[in-house]
C-alpha positions in Angstrom: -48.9 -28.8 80.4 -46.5 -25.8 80.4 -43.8 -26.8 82.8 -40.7 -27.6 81.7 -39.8 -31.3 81.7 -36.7 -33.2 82.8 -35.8 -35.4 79.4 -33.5 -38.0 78.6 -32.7 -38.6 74.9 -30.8 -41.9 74.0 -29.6 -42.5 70.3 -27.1 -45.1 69.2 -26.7 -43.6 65.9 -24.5 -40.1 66.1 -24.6 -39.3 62.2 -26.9 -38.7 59.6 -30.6 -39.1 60.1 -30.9 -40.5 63.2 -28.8 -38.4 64.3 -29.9 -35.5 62.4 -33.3 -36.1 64.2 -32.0 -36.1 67.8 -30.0 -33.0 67.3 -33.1 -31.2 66.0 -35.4 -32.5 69.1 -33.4 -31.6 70.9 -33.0 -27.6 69.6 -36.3 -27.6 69.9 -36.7 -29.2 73.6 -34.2 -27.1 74.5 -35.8 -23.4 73.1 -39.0 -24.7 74.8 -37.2 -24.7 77.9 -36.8 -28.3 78.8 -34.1 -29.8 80.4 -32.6 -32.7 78.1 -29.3 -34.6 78.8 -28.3 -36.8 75.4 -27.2 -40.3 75.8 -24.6 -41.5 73.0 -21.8 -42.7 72.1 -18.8 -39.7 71.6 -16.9 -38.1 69.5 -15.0 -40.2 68.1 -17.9 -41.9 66.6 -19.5 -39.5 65.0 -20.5 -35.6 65.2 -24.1 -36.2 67.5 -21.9 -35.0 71.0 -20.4 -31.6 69.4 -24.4 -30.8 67.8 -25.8 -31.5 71.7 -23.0 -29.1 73.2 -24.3 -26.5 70.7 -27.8 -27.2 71.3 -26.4 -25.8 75.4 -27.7 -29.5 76.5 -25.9 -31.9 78.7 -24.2 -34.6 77.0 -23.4 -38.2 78.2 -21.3 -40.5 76.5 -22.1 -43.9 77.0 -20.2 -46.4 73.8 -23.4 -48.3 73.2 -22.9 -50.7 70.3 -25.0 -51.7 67.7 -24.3 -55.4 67.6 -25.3 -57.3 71.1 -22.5 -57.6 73.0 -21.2 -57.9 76.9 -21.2 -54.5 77.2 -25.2 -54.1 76.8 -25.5 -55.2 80.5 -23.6 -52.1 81.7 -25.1 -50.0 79.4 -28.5 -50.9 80.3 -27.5 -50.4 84.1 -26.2 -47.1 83.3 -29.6 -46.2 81.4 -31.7 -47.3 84.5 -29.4 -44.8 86.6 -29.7 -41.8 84.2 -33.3 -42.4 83.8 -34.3 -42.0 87.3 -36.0 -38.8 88.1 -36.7 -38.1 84.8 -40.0 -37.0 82.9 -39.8 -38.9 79.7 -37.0 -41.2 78.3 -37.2 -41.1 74.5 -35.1 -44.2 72.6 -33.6 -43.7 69.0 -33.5 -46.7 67.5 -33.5 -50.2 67.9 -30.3 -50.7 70.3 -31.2 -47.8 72.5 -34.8 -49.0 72.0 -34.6 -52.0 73.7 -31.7 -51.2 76.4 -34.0 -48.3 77.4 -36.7 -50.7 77.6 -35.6 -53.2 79.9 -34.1 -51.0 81.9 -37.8 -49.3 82.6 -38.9 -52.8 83.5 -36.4 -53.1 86.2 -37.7 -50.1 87.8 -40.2 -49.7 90.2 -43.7 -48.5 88.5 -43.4 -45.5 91.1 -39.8 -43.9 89.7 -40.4 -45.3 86.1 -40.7 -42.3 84.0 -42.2 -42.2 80.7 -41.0 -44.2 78.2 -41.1 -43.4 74.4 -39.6 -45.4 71.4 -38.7 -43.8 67.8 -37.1 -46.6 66.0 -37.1 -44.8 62.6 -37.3 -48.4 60.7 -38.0 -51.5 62.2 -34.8 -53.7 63.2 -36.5 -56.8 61.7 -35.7 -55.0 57.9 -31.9 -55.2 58.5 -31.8 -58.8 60.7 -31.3 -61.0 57.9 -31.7 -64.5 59.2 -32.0 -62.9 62.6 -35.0 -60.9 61.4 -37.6 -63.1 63.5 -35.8 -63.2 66.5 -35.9 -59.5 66.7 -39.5 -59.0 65.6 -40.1 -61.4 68.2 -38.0 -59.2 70.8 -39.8 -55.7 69.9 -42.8 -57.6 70.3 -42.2 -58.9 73.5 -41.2 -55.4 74.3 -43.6 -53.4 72.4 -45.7 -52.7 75.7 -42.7 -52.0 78.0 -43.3 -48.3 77.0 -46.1 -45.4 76.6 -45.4 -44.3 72.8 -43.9 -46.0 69.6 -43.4 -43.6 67.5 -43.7 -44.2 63.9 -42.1 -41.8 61.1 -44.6 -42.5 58.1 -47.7 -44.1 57.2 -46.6 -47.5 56.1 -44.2 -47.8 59.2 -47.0 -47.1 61.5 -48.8 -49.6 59.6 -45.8 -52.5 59.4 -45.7 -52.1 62.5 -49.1 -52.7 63.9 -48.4 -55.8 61.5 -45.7 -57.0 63.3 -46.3 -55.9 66.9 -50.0 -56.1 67.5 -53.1 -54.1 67.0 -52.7 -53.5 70.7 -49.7 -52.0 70.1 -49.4 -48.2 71.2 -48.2 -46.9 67.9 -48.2 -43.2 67.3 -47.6 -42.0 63.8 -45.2 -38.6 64.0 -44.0 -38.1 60.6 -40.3 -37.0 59.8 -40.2 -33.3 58.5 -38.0 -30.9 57.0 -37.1 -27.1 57.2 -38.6 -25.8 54.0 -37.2 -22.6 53.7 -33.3 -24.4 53.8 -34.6 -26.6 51.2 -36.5 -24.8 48.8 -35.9 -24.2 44.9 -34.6 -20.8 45.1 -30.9 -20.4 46.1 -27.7 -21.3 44.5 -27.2 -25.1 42.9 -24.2 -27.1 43.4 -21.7 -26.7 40.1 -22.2 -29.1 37.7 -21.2 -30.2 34.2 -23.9 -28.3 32.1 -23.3 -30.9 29.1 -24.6 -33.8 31.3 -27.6 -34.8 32.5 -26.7 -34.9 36.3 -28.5 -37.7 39.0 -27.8 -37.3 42.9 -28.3 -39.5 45.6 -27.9 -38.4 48.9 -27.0 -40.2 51.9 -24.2 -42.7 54.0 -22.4 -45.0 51.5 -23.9 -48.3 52.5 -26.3 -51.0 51.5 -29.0 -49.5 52.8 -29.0 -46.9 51.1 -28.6 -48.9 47.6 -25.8 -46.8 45.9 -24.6 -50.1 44.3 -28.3 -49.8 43.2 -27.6 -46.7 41.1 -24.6 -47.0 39.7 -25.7 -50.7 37.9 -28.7 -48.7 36.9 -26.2 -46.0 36.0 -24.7 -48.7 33.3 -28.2 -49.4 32.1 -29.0 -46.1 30.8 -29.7 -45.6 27.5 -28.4 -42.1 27.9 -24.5 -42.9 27.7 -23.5 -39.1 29.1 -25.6 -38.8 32.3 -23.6 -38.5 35.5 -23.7 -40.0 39.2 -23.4 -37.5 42.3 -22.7 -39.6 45.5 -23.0 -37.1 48.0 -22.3 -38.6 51.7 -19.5 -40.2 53.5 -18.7 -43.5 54.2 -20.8 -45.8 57.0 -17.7 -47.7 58.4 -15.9 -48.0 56.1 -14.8 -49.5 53.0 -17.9 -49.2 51.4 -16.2 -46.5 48.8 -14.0 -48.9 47.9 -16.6 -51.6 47.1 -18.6 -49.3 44.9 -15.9 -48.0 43.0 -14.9 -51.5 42.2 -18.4 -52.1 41.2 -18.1 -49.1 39.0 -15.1 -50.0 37.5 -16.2 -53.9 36.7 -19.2 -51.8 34.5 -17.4 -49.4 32.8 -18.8 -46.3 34.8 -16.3 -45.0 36.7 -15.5 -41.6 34.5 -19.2 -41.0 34.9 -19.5 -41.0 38.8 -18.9 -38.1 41.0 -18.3 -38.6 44.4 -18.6 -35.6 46.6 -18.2 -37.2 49.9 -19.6 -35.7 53.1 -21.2 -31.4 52.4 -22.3 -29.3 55.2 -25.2 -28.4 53.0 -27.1 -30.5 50.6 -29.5 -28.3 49.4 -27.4 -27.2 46.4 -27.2 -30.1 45.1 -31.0 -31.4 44.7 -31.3 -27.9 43.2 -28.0 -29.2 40.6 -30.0 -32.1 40.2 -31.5 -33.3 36.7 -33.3 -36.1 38.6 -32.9 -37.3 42.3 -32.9 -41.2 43.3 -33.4 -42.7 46.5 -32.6 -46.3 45.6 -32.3 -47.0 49.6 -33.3 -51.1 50.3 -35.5 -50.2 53.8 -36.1 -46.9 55.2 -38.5 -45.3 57.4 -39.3 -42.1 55.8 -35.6 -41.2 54.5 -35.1 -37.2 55.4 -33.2 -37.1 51.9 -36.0 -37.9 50.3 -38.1 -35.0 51.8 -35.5 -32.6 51.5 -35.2 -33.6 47.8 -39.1 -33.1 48.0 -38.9 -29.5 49.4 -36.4 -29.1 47.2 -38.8 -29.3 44.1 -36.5 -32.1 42.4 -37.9 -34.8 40.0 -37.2 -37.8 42.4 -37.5 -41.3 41.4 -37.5 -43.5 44.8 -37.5 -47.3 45.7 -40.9 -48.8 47.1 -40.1 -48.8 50.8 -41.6 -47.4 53.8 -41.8 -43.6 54.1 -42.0 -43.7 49.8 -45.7 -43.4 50.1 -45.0 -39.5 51.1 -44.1 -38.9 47.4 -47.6 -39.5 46.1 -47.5 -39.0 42.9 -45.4 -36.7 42.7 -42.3 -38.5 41.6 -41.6 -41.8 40.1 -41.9 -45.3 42.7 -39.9 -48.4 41.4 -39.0 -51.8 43.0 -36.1 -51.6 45.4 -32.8 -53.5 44.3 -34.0 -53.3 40.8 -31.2 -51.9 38.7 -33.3 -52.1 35.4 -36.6 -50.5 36.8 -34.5 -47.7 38.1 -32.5 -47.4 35.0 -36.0 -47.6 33.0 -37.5 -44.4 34.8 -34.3 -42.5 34.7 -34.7 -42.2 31.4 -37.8 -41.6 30.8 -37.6 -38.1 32.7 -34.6 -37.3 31.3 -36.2 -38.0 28.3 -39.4 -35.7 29.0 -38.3 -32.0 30.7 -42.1 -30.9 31.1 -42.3 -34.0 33.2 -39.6 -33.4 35.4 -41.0 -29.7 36.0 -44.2 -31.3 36.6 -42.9 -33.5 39.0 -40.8 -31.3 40.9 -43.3 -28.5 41.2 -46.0 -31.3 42.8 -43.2 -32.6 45.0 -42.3 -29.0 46.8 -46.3 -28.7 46.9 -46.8 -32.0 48.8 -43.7 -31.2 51.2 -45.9 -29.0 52.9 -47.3 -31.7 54.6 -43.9 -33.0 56.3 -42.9 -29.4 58.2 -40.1 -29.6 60.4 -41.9 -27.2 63.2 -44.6 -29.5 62.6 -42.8 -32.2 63.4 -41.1 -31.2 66.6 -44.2 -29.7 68.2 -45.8 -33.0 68.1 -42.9 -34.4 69.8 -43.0 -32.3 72.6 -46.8 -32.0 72.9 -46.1 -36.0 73.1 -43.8 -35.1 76.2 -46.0 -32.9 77.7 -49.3 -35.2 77.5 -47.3 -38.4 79.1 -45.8 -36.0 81.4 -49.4 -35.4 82.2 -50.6 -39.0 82.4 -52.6 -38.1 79.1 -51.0 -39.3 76.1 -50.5 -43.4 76.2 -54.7 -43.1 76.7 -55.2 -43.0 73.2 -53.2 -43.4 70.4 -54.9 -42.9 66.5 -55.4 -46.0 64.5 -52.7 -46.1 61.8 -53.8 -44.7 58.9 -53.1 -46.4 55.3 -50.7 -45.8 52.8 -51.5 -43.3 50.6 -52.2 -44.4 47.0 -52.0 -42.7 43.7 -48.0 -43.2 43.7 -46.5 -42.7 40.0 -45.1 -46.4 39.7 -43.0 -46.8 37.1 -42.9 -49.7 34.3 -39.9 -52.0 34.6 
């Protein structure tokens, strides 16, 4: 199906990977001559609505937030306006996910457009004690659209777990651009007398920088540096971890870069790379660090599969196990080239192209009335990961 498509894109996140995502789809959607209007929240929240205006698609600021609130009812009426006469609605995450949802149901099956749904981790991972309410709620919901989209293996599988064999799950992997991140350009300065760790990505509990830094006091090697590249969730969360680093004696020994507009220099300044993140679905840091060709050592969470064994897999929130394999590839150079070389090898696999073109070959077939027919049984997780001893 060659036509161009009328597409509404709704994200609740506007930074970072989420919103990373979105602004790539939508480059893409837009080159490929469809016509997308972006649903988020504005400016002020976060840079997703001046990336759309570059992309030349229309924006539409609607301030959806993330917690439930009373606002949710407008926004879901002002979904189930913008979605009519439509193509395809595609949800980013969980809020816009299920706001997009139920406003589909109130439509009439006639003007109902196609619905697909990229949560990019499952909101059961960060509900707490409200974690079975709200795998009860995507369950309830998980047929109220044509496509789930999953971002890695184990996702796709979790998911089938927790929704339902029944459940039309589609596995899309995240992907990269491998020629932005590749080995050769220039690294990030660093302190050559120091073995040098990064971790990329938002200062917050997710991502498990409190995670590296205790590990960071476990070390035997007493030199190595911290690089905390990223800003701030909220905020406050800066101010947490440096407290943390202070009550463990390692605050001469972090670095914290704040926010870049290219990270690519520093996985290539990198001695190792850790992604100590607590849930994830396939964290884009971690496949740029692939493409990259760091040594990566990475917490056991969804989308960690991807790294084979081609880098090191350790327990999440597990200061000592992350600590352990640190140093053991600082310890053992041939190892790290090793591990690096395999990692840019197996980053072939997770293409950003790749990525987008199944997106919008998605679009096309449900445009069509083709795509929710059949969607591929979730593959397993691969195996062979490089675990490390704790």
């Amino acid at each position: 199906m060659n036509r161009p498509l009328d597409v509404l894109i709704v994200s609740q996140p506007v930074a970072y990977g989420v919103a990373i995502y979105v602004r790539q789809l939508t480059q893409a959607a837009v080159e490929a001559g469809h016509h997308v209007t972006v649903v988020s929240p504005g400016a002020d929240r976060g840079p997703l609505a001046g990336w759309i205006e570059e992309t030349g698609a229309a924006h539409h600021t609607l301030d959806m937030a993330r917690m439930p609130g009373p606002r949710d009812v407008f926004d879901l009426l002002t979904l189930r306006r913008l979605a009519r006469g439509k193509d395809v609605v595609h949800l980013h995450s969980s809020k816009a996910a299920v706001l997009g949802r139920l406003a589909a149901i109130s439509m009439s099956r006639r003007r109902r457009p196609a619905i697909v749904v990229t949560a990019h981790y499952w909101s059961w991972l960060v509900g707490g004690r409200w974690a079975p309410l709200y795998r009860w709620i995507e369950r309830l919901l998980a047929h109220s659209c044509d496509v789930i989209v999953a971002v890695s293996e184990r996702e796709a599988s979790e998911g089938r777990a927790a929704l339902g064999p029944s459940a039309p799950v589609r596995l899309i992997p995240n992907g990269v651009d491998r020629d932005r991140f590749s080995p050769d350009g220039v690294g990030a300065d660093r302190d050559p007398g120091a073995p040098l760790l990064v971790c990329v990505g938002r200062l917050s509990h997710q991502k498990g920088q409190d995670v590296a830094i205790r590990a960071l006091a476990l070390l035997r090697d007493r030199v190595a540096r911290l690089r905390l590249v990223g800003a701030e969730s909220g905020g406050g969360e800066r101010a947490d971890l440096e407290a943390l680093a202070e009550s463990l004696g390692v605050s001469d020994r972090i670095e914290w870069r704040g926010a870049v507009d290219d990270t690519a220099p520093e996985y290539r300044a990198a001695d190792v790379v850790v992604t100590p993140s607590r849930w994830d679905g396939l964290s884009l840091a971690l496949l740029e660090a692939m493409a990259s060709g760091a040594p990566i050592v990475a917490s056991d969470v969804n989308g960690s599969e991807s790294l084979g064994d081609a880098g090191v897999i350790v327990p999440p929130d597990d200061p000592p196990a992350l600590a352990h394999a640190i140093d053991e590839l600082l310890r053992d150079p041939p190892a790290r080239l090793s591990l690096g070389a395999a990692a840019r090898a197996r980053s072939g696999s997770f293409d950003l192209a790749s990525t987008m073109r199944q997106n919008l070959d998605l679009w096309s077939g449900l445009a069509a009335g083709s795509a929710g027919a059949a969607v591929p049984a979730s593959a397993e997780p691969a195996v062979g990961q490089r675990r490390a001893r704790s």
